[in-house]
N, C-alpha and C positions, 0 to 999 in steps of 0.2 A: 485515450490516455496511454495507452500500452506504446505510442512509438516515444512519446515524453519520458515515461518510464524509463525505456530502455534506453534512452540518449542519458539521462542521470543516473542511472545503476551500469553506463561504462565508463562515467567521467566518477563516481565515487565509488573508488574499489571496497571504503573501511565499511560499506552497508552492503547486504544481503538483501534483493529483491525477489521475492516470485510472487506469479502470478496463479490465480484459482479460478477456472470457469465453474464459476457457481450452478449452472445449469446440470454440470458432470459431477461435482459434489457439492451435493443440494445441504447430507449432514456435516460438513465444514461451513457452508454458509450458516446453518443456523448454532450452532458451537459460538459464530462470531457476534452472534445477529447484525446479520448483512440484512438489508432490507431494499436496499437500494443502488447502483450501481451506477460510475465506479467510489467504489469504497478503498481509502489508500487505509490500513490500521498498519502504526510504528509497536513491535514487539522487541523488548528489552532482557534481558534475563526471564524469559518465559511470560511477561506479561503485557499486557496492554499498556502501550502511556500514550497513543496518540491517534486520532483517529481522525480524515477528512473524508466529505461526502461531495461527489458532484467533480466536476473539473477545474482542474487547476493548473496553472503555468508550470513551469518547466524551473523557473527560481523559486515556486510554490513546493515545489518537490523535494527542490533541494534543502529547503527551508524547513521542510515535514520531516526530511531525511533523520537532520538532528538534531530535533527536537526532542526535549525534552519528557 
């Protein structure tokens, strides 16, 4: 996922992307409850509004980006 990622977080400047190696912080994965990876979560004003699990396209990304 990580090169799709980054091909849509340098074509959509107005989103903020990073990435978490859950294995290095294990207590940010469970804050999120990550359970399974890759996990994209959209965070808005400090909260969750969206959350996919598994792989997805690159217009899937962009699509997650702004959503709702």
């Amino acid at each position: 996922m990580r090169p799709v990622v980054s091909e849509v977080a340098e074509q959509e400047t107005a989103v903020d992307f990073y990435y978490v190696d859950v294995d290095q912080n294990p207590e940010l994965a469970d804050k999120f409850g990550i359970r399974s990876i890759p996990t994209l979560i959209r965070i808005q004003n400090g909260k969750e509004t969206n959350r996919s699990l598994g792989l997805i396209s690159e217009k899937e990304v962009k699509e997650f980006a702004h959503s709702e």
